[in-house]
C-alpha positions in Angstrom: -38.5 13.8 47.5 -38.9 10.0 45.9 -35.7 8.5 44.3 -36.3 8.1 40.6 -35.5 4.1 39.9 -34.5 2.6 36.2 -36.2 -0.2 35.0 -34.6 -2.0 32.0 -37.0 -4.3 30.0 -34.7 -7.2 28.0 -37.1 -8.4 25.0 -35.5 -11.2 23.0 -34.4 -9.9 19.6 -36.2 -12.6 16.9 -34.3 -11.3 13.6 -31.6 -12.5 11.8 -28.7 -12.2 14.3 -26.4 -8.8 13.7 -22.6 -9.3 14.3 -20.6 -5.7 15.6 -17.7 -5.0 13.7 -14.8 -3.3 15.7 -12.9 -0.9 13.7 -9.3 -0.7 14.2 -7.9 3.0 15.0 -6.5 4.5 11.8 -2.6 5.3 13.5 -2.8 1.2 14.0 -3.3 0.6 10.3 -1.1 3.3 9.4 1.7 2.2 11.7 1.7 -1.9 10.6 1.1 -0.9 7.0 4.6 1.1 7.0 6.4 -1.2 9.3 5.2 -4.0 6.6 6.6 -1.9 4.0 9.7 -1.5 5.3 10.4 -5.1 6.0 9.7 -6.1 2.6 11.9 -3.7 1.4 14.9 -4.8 3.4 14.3 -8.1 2.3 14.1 -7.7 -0.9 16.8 -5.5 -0.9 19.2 -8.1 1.1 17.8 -11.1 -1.5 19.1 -8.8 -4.2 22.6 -8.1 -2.8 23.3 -11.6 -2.4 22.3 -12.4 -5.7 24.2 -9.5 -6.9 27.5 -10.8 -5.0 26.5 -14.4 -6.0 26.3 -13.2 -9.8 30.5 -11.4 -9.2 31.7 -14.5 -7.8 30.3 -16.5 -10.0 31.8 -13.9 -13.1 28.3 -13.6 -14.6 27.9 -10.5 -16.1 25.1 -10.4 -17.7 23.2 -11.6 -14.0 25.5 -8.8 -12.8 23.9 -6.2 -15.1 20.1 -7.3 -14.5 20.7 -7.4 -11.1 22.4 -4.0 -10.9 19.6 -2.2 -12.8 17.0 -3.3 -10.4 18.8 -2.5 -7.4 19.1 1.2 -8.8 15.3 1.0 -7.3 16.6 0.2 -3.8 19.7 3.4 -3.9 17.6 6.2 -4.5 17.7 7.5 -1.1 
């Protein structure tokens, strides 16, 4: 019996040139979209408790009261 051979033929593509796009695995998006969450939380959270503690020592209480009512955002847990 003859072995069957492959040829491959390369013709040169003359269009406008097509570039692949690679899409990233959903877990990958899900995993750096929560993880980028979560820092901006802390940080925001740890921005407002220093201005929170800034706004006591400095005896401001109306910063003190603005302050404390958006950090009520941050406690719900």
């Amino acid at each position: 019996m003859k072995k069957q051979k492959l040829v491959y033929h390369y013709y040169r593509y003359n269009g406008k040139v097509l570039q692949a796009k690679r899409e990233i695995p959903y877990e990958m998006k899900l995993t750096s979209r929560m993880l980028l969450d979560e820092l901006c939380f802390t940080w925001k959270k740890t921005r407002l408790e220093a201005a929170i503690n800034q706004a006591i020592d400095n005896g401001n209480k109306e910063a003190f009261l603005r302050l404390s009512k958006e950090y009520k955002h941050f406690i719900w847990e």
